[in-house]
C-alpha positions, 0 to 999 in steps of 0.5 A: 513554556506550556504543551498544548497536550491536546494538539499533540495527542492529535498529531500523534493520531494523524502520525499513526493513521497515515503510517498505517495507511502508507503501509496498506497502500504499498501491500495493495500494490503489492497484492495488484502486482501479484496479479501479473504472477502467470499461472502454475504450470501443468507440470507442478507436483500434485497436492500444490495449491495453483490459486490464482488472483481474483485480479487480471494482470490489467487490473492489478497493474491499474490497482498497484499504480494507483496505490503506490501514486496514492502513497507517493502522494501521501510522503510527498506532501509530509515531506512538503510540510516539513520543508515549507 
C-alpha cells in the first residue's frame, strides 16, 4: 500500500481553501445583513459612534443572498462528492 503524498498535500490545500472560503462567504452575508440594521436614533447618548453601512438595505439584502447561495452551493456539491 503506497500514499500518493502529493495527491494528499492537494486535498489537504483545496480542504483548507474551501473552509475558509465558506466562512468568508457567510460573514459577507452577514455584513450585507447589517445593511438592514435602521439608523441609531436621535435619542442615542452623545460621543456613540451612529456609523452606518456604506450598503443600502436593497444591496445588502442581494449581497447577503447571493453569498450565503453561493456558500450553500459550495457544501451542496461536498456533500454530493462524498455521497456519489
Amino acid at each position: 500500500m503506497t500514499i500518493s503524498w502529493g495527491a494528499l498535500a492537494l486535498v489537504a490545500v483545496v480542504s483548507l481553501a474551501v473552509g475558509v472560503l465558506v466562512v468568508v462567504l457567510v460573514s459577507l452575508a452577514l455584513v450585507g445583513l447589517s445593511a438592514r440594521e435602521p439608523a441609531a436614533s436621535a435619542d442615542a447618548a452623545e460621543g456613540t459612534p451612529t456609523t452606518r453601512g456604506r450598503l443600502s438595505p436593497a444591496a445588502g439584502t442581494a449581497t447577503a443572498a447571493v453569498c450565503l447561495l453561493g456558500a450553500a452551493a459550495i457544501v451542496l456539491y461536498g456533500l454530493f462528492l462524498i455521497v456519489f
